[in-house]
BALUMGU-701526 format. One record per residue (C-alpha): residue in three letters; x, y, z. Coordinates in steps of 0.25 Angstrom, whole numbers, plus 5000, padded with zeros to 4 digits. Layout:
<nodes>
ALAXYZ;...
</nodes>
This chain:
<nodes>
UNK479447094920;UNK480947064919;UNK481047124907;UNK480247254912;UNK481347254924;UNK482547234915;UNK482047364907;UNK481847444919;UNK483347404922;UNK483647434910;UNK482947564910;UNK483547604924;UNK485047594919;UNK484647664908;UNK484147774918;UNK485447754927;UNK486447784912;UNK485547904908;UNK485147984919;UNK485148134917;UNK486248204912;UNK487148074911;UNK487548084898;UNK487848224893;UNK489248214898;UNK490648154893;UNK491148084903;UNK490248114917;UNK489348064923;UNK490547944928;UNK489447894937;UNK487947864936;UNK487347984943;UNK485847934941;UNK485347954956;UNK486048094958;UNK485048184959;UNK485348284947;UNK485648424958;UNK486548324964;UNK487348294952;UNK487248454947;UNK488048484959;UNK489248384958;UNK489248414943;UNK489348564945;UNK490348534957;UNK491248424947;UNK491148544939;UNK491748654946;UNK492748544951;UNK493148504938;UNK493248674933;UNK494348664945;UNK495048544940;UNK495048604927;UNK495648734932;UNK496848664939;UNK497148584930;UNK497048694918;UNK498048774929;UNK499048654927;UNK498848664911;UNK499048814912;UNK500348804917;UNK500848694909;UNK500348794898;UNK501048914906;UNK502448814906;UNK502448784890;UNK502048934886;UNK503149004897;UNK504348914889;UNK505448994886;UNK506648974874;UNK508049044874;UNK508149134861;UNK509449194858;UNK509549344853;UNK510549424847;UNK510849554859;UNK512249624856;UNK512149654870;UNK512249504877;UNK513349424880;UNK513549354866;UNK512749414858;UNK511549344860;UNK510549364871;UNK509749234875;UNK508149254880;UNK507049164885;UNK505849184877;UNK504549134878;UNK504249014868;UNK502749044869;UNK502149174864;UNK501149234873;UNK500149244864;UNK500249124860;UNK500349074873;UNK499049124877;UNK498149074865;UNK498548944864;UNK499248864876;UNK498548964887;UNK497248974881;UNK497148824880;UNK497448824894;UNK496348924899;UNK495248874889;UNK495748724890;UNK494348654897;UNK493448744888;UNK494348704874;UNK494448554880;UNK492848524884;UNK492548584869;UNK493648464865;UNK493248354875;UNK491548414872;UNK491548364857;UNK492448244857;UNK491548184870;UNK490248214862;UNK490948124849;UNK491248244841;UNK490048314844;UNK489948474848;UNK489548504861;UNK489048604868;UNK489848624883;UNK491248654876;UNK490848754865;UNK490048814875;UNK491048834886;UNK492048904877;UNK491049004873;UNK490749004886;UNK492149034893;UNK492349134881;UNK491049204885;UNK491449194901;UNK492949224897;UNK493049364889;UNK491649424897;UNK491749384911;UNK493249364913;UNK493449484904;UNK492549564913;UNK493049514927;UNK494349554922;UNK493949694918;UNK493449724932;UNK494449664941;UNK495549764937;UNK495649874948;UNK494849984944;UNK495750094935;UNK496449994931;UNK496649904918;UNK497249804911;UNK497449814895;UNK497849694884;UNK499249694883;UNK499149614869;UNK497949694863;UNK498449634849;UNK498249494854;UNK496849534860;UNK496449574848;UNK496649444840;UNK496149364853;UNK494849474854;UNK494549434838;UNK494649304839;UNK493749284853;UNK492849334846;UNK493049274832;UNK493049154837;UNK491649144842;UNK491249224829;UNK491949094822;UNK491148994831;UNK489849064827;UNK490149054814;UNK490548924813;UNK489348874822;UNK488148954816;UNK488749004800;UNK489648924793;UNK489248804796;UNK488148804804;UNK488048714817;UNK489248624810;UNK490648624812;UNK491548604799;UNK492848544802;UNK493548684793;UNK492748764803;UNK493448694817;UNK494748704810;UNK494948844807;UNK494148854823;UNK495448794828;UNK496448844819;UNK495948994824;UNK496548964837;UNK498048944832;UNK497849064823;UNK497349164835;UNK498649114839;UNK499449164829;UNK498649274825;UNK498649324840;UNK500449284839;UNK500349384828;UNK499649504834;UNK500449464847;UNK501849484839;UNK501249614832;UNK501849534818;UNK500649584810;UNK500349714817;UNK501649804815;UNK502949794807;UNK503949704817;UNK505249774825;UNK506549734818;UNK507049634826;UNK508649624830;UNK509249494822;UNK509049364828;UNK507749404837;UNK506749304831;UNK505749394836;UNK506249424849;UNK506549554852;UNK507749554864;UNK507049704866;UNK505949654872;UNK506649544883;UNK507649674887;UNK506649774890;UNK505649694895;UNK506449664907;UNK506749804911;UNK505349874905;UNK504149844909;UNK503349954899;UNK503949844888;UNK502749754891;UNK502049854882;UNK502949834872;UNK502949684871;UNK501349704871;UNK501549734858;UNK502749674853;UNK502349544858;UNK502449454872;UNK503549354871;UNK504149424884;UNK505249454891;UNK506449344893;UNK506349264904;UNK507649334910;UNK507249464909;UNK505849424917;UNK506649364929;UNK507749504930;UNK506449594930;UNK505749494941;UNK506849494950;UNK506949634950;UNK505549644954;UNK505649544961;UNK506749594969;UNK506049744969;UNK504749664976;UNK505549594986;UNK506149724992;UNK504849774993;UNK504249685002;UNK505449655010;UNK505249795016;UNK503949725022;UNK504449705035;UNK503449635040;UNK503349545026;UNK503849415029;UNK504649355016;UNK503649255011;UNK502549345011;UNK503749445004;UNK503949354992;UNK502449314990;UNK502349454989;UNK503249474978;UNK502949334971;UNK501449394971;UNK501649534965;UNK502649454954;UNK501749364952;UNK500549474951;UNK501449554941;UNK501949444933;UNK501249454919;UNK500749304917;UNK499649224906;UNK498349174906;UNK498749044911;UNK499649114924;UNK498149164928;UNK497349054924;UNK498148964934;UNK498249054944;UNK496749064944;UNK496548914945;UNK497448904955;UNK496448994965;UNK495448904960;UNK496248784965;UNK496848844978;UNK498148814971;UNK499448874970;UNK499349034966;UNK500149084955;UNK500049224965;UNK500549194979;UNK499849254989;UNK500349335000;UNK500049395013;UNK499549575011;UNK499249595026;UNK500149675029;UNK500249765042;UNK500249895039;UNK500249995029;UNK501550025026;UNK501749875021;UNK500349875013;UNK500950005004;UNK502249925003;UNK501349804998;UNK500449884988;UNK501949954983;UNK502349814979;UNK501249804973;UNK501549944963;UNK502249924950;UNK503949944951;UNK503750074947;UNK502750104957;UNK503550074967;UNK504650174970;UNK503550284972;UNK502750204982;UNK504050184991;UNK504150304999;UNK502850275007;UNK503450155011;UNK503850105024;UNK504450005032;UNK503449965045;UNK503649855056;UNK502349805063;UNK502749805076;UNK501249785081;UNK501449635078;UNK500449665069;UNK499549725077;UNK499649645090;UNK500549745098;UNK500549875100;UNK501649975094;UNK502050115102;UNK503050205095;UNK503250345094;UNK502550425083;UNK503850485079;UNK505350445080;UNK505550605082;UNK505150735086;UNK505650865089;UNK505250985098;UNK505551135099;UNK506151145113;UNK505251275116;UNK503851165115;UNK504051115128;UNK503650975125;UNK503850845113;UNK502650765110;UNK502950625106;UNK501950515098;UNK501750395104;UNK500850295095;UNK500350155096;UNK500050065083;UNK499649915082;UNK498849855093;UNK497949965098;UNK496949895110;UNK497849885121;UNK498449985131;UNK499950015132;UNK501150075138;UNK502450125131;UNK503750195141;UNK504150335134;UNK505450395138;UNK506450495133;UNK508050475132;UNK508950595132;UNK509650635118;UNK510450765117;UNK509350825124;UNK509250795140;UNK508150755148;UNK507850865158;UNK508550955151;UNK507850965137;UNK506750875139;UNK506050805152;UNK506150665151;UNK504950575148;UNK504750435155;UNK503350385154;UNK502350265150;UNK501450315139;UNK500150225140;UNK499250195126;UNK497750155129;UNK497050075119;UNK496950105104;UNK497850225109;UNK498750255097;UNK499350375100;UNK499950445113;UNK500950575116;UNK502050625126;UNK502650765128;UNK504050775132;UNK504350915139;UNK505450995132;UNK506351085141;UNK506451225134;UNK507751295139;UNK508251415134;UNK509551385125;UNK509851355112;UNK510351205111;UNK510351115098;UNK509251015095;UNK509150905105;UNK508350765105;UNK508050655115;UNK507150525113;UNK505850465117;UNK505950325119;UNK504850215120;UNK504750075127;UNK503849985130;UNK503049925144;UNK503549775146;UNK501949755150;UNK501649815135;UNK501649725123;UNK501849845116;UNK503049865104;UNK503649985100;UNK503550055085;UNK504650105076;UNK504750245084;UNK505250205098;UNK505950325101;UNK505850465097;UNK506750565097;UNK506450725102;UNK507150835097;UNK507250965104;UNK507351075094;UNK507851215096;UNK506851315096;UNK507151435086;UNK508151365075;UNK507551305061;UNK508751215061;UNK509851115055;UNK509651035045;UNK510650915044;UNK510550765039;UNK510350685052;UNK511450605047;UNK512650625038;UNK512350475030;UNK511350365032;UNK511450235027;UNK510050185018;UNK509650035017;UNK509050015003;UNK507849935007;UNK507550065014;UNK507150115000;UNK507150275008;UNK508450345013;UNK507850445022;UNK508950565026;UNK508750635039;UNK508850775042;UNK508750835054;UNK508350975058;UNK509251015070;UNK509351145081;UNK507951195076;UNK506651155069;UNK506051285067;UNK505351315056;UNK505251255041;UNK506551225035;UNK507051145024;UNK508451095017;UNK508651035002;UNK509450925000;UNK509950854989;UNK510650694985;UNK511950664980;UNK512350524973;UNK513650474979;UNK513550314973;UNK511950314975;UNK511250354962;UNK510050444964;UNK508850404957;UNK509550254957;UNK510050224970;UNK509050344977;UNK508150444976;UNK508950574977;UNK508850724973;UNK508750854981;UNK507550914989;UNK507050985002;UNK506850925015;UNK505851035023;UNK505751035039;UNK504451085045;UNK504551175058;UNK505051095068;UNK505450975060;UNK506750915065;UNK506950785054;UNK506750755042;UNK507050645030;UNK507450665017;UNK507050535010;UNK507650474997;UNK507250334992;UNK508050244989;UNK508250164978;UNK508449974978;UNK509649914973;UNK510049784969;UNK511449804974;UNK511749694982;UNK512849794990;UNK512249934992;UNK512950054997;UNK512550194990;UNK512650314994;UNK512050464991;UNK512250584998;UNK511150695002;UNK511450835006;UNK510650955014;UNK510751085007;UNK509751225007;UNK508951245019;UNK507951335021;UNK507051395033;UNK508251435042;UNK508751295043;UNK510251265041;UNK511051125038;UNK511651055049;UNK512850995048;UNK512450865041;UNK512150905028;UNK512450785019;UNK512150625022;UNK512550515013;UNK511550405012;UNK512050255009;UNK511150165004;UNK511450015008;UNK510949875004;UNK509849805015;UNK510549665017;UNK509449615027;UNK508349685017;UNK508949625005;UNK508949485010;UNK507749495012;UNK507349524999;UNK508249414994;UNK507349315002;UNK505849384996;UNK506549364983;UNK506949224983;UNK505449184991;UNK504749254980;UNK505449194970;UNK505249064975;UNK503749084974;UNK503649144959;UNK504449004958;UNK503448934963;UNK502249004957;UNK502848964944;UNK501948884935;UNK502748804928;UNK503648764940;UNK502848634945;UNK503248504948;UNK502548384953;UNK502748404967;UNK502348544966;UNK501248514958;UNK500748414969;UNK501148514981;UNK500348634976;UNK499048534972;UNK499048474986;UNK499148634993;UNK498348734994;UNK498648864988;UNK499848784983;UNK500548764996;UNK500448915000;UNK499448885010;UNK499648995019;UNK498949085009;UNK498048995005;UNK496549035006;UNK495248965009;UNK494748954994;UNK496148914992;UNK495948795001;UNK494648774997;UNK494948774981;UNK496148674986;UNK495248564990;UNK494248564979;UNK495348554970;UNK496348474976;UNK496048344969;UNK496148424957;UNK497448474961;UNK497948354965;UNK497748274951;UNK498148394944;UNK499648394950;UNK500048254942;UNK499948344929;UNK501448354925;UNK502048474929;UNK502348584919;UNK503748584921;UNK503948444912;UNK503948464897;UNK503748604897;UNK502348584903;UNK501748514892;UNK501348384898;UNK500748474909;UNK499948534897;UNK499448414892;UNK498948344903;UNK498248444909;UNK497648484896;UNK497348324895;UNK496648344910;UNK495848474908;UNK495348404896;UNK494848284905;UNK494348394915;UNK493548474904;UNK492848344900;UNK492348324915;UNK491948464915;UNK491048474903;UNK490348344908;UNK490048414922;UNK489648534915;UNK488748454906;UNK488148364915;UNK487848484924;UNK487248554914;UNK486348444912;UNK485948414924;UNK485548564928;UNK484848584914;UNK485948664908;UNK486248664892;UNK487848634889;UNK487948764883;UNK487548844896;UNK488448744905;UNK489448784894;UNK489448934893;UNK489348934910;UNK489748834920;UNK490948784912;UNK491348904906;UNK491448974920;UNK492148864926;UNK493248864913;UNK493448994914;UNK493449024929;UNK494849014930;UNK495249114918;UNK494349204928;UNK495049214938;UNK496349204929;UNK496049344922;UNK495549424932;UNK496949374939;UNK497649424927;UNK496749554926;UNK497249594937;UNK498649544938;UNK498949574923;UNK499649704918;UNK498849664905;UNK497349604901;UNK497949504893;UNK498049384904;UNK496549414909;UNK495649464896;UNK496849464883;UNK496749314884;UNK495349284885;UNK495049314869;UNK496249204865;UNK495549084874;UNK494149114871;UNK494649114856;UNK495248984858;UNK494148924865;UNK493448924853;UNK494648894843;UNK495148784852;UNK493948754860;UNK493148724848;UNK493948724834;UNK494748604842;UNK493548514845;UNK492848564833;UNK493948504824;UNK494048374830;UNK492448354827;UNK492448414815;UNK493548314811;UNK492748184817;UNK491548224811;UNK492148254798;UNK492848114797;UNK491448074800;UNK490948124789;UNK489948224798;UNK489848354801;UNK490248434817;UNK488948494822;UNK488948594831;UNK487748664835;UNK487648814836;UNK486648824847;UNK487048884858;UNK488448884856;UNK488148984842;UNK487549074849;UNK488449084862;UNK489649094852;UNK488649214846;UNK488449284862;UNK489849274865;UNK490549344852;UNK489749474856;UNK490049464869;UNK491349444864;UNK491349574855;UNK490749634864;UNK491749624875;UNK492949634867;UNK492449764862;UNK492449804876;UNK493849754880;UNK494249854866;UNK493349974871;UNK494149944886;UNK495449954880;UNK495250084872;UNK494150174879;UNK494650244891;UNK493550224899;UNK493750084901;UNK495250124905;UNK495850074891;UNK496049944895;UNK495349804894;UNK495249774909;UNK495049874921;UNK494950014920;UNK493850114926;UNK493050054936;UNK491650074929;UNK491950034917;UNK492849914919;UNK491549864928;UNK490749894917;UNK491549824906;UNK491549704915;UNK489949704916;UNK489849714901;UNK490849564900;UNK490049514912;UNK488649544906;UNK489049504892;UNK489349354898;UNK488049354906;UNK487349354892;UNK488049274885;UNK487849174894;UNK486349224896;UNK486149214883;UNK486849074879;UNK485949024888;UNK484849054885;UNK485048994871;UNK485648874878;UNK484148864882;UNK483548914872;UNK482849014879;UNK483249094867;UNK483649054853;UNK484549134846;UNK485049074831;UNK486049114822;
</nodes>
């Protein structure tokens, strides 16, 4: 009996060790989780899972900038230039290569969990190939050039697109995407079949440092044409490309094919303040912007415009997973009116774009309060009357708040002409019912019968003290009596006028006096005196025509910006030919002065020195402790007032996360380096709890490792590069951030994600004396779907570029077809994943 109840004991620890699904895993479960009911522990290992695909994500953000500190380094190289003090011109360069940059330190960081559960798979199954880590980089290569590639297609607006800039590079990156897969199949399923020879995992990983060099050379054009001659002592730098880069932007094109290394540091920061300046004179003509919201305007569109890597995106997009701190501030777009909407959409237009949009710009003051009093003013600030009419009428209108009843007092005040005499006066309360917007008053004109020169008076406007009411723009409005029979005078209404350059428009007055009958008109034509047309202004000659009875006109001239700190420039414009009976008027010249805006200026001084302060702190690789620390514990990074609800929410799930995460060095020591490894030390810890999640998961919902593989972790891997490229799709002047770096990490997936791992099994089973098996399987024939996926969608990116219909371009273009493109990738990806399935479970059973 005792030995019966020892053996059920024994029996029921057994039971308690090896319950279901407690050993397919590395390090979980920590805990025996015998009487969890099996849904139970699905749920909170699919929760740990989606948690830990956060951790992952923050802490890959964290080795992203680390990586984005080491590859931005810059060194001092010293070039011969007749032209510099000396001699000798010194420029910072970029010690990194982009190119190389983007192959190897930045494709580690985006591919890292996949490259590190291959890694951490075979050494925690004693050397032994697995089935999760070679499954999920197939997997994220599959997810990474269909579905990513096709969300990136159809996000661009329609009409337009976005081309490879580097279409050499894509093409070794396209070859090798595919040929490594083609290379996998062979070594899985031809040469040595289902086996792994240690030569074999080599020349796997020694593919990865030579796509790097090949991709160097095709970057450099050093095997593809006959090199420029190079002035003595460039070492390969040509001071050409760092001078015109500055002051020409078309150059770009040229660097696409002459190489990346850049523009010098120097040169980048004169052409960003210039822009930057430019910007900040924009919105300071926003009168109802405050200044904060100014300069995370201008931080915004720089940062927007700003050409930045892979790993820039990358970050940013974790960031919004984490509720973090945005590499794009946020800012506030509700503006008022329309006026300041078309100002805020011309900021948005290219430099070039700009001058021809300003003429339909204006300045506007809300006096509404925004829209919570109402606003009385006259509809126009002049009128004028024959005598011989009898009567004036004069616009009253009302704009912002509408539901209410009210009263405004109109009077009229004598100017040359006289009440009783040329006019009967007016003193009356002029009433506005409800949503009432629009109301007219007649003043009596007295007709006499002699001849007398044009004379004016004045309608004034006030307000009830038991009206909450304000007053517009046009308080008072002048009327001219005109004389009946004459066409006129024609004469400037002043012989100079002083111009504030923030006013970007001189506009010139001339006055039609002693008659408006008829159609008239007068040319006119500029004259430099120490303000340049074309430079300082927009000059020339032309006609200013006045309709019948037309009394004022403008004659408008833009006005160019300056950089002067002291301005004071002058240009003269004269009336010359009329036409239509009219005659010039004593005034016929008026010299305009353009002067400097102290009060405007100062304001721009203060948007310039905010905005600065917040590209400063968007920086990267500009992080301390304390900082580190601040922006883990805040939402949105401390900029709460524009943090949202998901940005909370986001916050709390990861704040733990965030909170561990900030005693990582910060990149600023070493050069970032220990930020690098200990992140890549973490991710790597983080990948091992992942895989056993997703194992253990699997399990427990019946699921092979291949399919857990090829979706769950390759969704929640690449989630982040998602987001990232449709970021950089639409930011991006070029393809190259979203879809041109996609071929270089899938192909290092497999050279790094697999020839590493491979050659450290292959030499502990060859020191063994035994052989590395690898069985083909599922794996094979996934490796076999996703190389014609592969073919079949890099032959559609070749077609995109080069038949019109698809607008010539890799991403965007016509609405149809761009919708279409993205259906193709999209159904592709549903297939393969189909289709991997279904010989996962052996519904079918393909063999090679």
């Amino acid at each position: 009996m005792a030995n019966s109840t020892t053996l059920s004991q024994a029996e029921l620890q057994e039971l308690v060790k090896n319950y279901t699904c407690s050993d397919v895993a590395l390090l979980l479960p920590v805990i025996s989780e015998f009487t969890w009911a099996p849904e139970v522990r699905a749920f909170l290992y699919l929760l740990g899972l989606l948690w830990c695909f956060l951790a992952v994500a923050i802490i890959a953000d964290v080795f992203m900038c680390s990586i984005e500190r080491i590859t931005s380094k810059t060194t001092i190289v010293r070039v011969p230039d007749a032209t510099a003090e000396g001699g000798i011109r010194e420029l910072e360069v970029k010690v990194w290569n982009d190119t190389v940059a983007n192959l190897s330190l930045l494709a580690l960081g985006t591919s890292a969990p996949e490259i590190l559960l291959s890694c951490i798979e075979i050494i925690g199954n004693g050397f032994r190939a697995g089935e999760l880590g070679p499954g999920t980089i197939v997997g994220s290569a599959a997810f990474n050039l269909l579905v990513i590639s096709g969300i990136c297609i159809v996000s661009i607006p329609d009409g337009e697109i976005r081309r490879i800039r580097s279409y050499k590079v894509f093409g070794v990156t396209a070859f090798t995407c595919i040929f490594a897969y083609v290379w996998l199949a062979i070594v899985l399923m031809a040469i040595s079949p289902n086996v792994v020879e240690m030569w074999e995992a080599i020349v796997t990983f020694l593919m990865f440092p030579t796509l790097i060099v090949v991709a160097y050379i095709a970057d450099k054009d050093f095997c593809m044409k006959k090199s420029k001659r190079e002035e003595p002592g460039f070492v390969g730098i040509s001071l050409e490309r760092y001078t015109k880069k500055a002051t020409e932007d078309a150059s770009e094109d040229k660097d696409a094919e002459e190489g990346q290394a850049g523009p010098s540091t120097s040169s980048q920061n004169v052409h960003g303040d210039a822009e930057l300046l430019s910007l900040a004179k924009e919105l300071g003509h926003i009168d109802e912007l405050p200044e904060e919201e100014a300069a995370k305007i201008a931080a915004k569109k720089i940062a927007e415009n700003t050409s930045h890597n892979r790993g820039w995106y990358r970050i940013n997009a974790t960031r919004f997973f984490s509720g973090g701190k945005k590499l794009v501030p946020r800012v506030l777009t509700t503006f008022q009116d329309l006026a300041d909407r078309k100002l805020y959409e011309r900021i948005q237009l290219p430099e070039e774009e700009r001058e021809s949009h300003s003429k339909s710009i204006t300045k506007h003051v809300d006096h509404s309060d925004g829209g919570r009093k109402p606003v009385i003013e006259f509809t126009a600030a002049a009128v004028a009357v024959m005598e011989n009419e009898g009567k004036v009428r004069i616009g009253i209108r009302r704009h912002g708040k509408l539901d209410v009843p009210v009263t405004v007092r109109v009077e009229t005040i004598n100017g040359t002409a006289l009440a009783g005499e040329d006019y009967k006066p007016f003193d009356e309360k002029v009433k506005f019912a409800k949503n009432e917007m629009l109301r007219q008053i007649y003043i009596e004109i007295v007709d006499d019968c002699e001849w007398e020169p044009d004379e004016f008076f004045f309608v004034k406007m006030t307000t009830e003290p038991e009206h909450d009411i304000a007053i517009g723009n046009i308080a008072i409005c002048q009327v001219t009596i005109i004389n009946d029979d004459e066409p006129g005078l024609l004469e400037f209404a002043k012989p100079s006028i002083v111009v504030k350059e923030s006013t970007r428009m001189a506009s010139i007055p001339v006055s039609r006096k002693n008659g408006a009958d008829g159609h008239v008109s007068v040319t006119w034509k500029t004259k430099d005196i120490t303000a340049l047309n074309n430079k300082d202004y927009e000059g020339g000659e032309g006609t200013l025509k006045f309709d019948n009875q037309e009394t004022s006109k403008t004659i408008d001239l833009p006005i160019f910006e300056s950089n002067k700190p002291e301005r004071d420039e002058s240009f003269q414009i004269e009336l010359f030919e009329t036409d239509g009976g009219a005659t010039l008027g004593k005034i016929t010249k008026c010299i305009i002065t353009i002067v400097n805006d102290e009060e405007f200026n100062g304001l721009v001084s203060r948007i310039v020195s905010l905005t600065k302060a917040n590209l400063d702190y968007l920086q990267l690789e500009k992080s301390t402790y304390v900082t580190q620390f601040k922006d883990a514990m805040n939402v949105n990074g401390g900029d709460i007032e524009n943090a949202t609800f998901i940005d909370y929410i986001l916050h709390f799930c990861t704040f733990f996360w965030k909170i561990l995460f900030a005693f990582v060095p910060p990149t600023q020591y070493l050069g970032g380096w220990p930020t690098f490894i200990i992140s890549l030390a973490v991710i790597g810890f983080l990948t091992a709890i992942i895989g056993d999640l997703a194992t253990i998961f699997g399990c427990l919902i019946g699921l092979e490792k291949t399919i857990t593989a090829i979706t769950l972790v390759a969704l929640g891997t690449s989630m982040p590069d998602t987001f990232a490229s449709k970021t950089a799709a639409t930011m991006e002047k070029y393809a190259d951030s979203s879809v041109g770096n996609v071929n270089g990490s899938n192909s290092v997936n497999v050279f790094l994600g697999l020839g590493l791992p491979w050659v450290i099994a292959t030499i502990y089973w060859a020191v063994k004396g035994e052989t590395f098996e690898v069985e083909a399987g599922s794996l094979g024939f996934s490796v076999v779907l996703y190389t014609i996926a592969a073919i079949i969608a890099i032959s559609l990116f070749i077609t995109r570029r080069f038949v019109g219909a698809f607008g010539n371009g890799e991403l965007g273009g016509p609405k149809i077809t761009k919708w279409i493109s993205g259906a193709i990738l999209l159904t592709l990806w549903i297939l393969y994943v189909l289709f991997s399935s279904l010989q996962a479970k052996n519904v079918i059973n393909v063999k090679f």
